[in-house]
N, C-alpha and C positions, 0 to 999 in steps of 0.2 A: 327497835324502840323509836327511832329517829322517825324513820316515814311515818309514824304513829302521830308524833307532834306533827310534823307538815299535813299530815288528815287535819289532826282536829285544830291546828291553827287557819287551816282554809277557811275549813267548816264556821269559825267563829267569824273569819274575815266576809263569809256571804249571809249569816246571820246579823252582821251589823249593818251589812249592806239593803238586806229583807225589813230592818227595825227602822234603819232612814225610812226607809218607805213608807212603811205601814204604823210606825209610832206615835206619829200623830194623830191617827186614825184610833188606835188602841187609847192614847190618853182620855178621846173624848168620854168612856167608855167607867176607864178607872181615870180619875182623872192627879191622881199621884203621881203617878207615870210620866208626867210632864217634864218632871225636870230631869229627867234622865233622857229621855227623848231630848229636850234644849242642847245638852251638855251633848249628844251626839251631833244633832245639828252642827252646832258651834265647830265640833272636832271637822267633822263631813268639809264643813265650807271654807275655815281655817285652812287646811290638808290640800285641800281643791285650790284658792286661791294662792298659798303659798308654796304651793307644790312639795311641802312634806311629806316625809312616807311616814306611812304606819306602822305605828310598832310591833303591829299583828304583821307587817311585810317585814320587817327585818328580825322576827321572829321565824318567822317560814324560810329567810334567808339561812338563816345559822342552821336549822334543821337540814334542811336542804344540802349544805354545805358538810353536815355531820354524818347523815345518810349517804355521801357522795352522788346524791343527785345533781343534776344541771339547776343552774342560780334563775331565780325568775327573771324575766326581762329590766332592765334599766326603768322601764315605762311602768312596771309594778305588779300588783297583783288584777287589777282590771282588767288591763292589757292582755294580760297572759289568763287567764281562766273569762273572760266575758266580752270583753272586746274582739270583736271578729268569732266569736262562739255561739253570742245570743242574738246577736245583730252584726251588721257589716260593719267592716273600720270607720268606711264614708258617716256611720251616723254617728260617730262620738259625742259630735257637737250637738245635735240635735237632743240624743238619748240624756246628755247632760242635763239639757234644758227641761225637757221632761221629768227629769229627778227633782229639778229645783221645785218646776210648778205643782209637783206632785205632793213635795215638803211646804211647800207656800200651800196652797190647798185644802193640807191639815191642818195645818196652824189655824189657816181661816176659820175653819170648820169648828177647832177645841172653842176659838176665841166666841164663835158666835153661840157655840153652844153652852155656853159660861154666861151669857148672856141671856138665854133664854130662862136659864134656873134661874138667875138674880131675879128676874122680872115674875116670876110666876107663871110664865105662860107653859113650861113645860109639865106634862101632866104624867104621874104614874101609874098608868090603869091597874096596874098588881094593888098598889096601894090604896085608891081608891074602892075594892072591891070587898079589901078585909075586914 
């Protein structure tokens, strides 16, 4: 049952990981979605600059721990499933900044596309056609 939680708590730790990314991108779209997206943000960069872990990693800790698997690294769940796995150690710093601009990017993207509705200029050919 244990290793069961550590699956699907990973699972959930690289799905929030995939929603940073791509949530902003998704709000423009639904645009409700925003503030769950903000509230990860906030978490994301919170986490990141205060060097808190997550409670999806000290959830995987105790699984871990109850399964008698070996404890994730000190350095987290990044560390030990994505760092040096999807990219070299050398680009931590880099791949970070990449995440930022990737989250700065959508934001831009929701904000201007909030924008475009306000003003009329975006058009909806479905709608236009019925």
């Amino acid at each position: 049952m244990f290793p069961a939680i550590v699956f699907l708590v990973a699972t959930a730790h690289f799905a929030f990981i995939v929603y940073l990314l791509i949530g902003g991108f998704i709000a423009v779209r639904w645009r409700r979605t925003i503030w769950p997206y903000l509230v990860t943000v906030a978490w994301a960069a919170t986490s990141a600059l205060l060097h808190w872990e997550s409670p999806l990693t000290s959830l995987e800790q105790w699984g871990r721990r109850q399964a008698g698997m070996l404890a994730l690294p000190s350095t987290g769940f990044v560390a030990h499933y994505v760092t040096g796995v999807l990219y070299p150690e050398s680009w931590a710093d880099p791949v970070e900044l990449a995440v930022f601009a990737v989250v700065t990017a959508s934001l831009a993207v929701f904000v201007a596309s909030g924008r475009r509705r306000c003003s009329g200029t975006e058009h909806d050919g479905l709608r236009r056609r019925a």
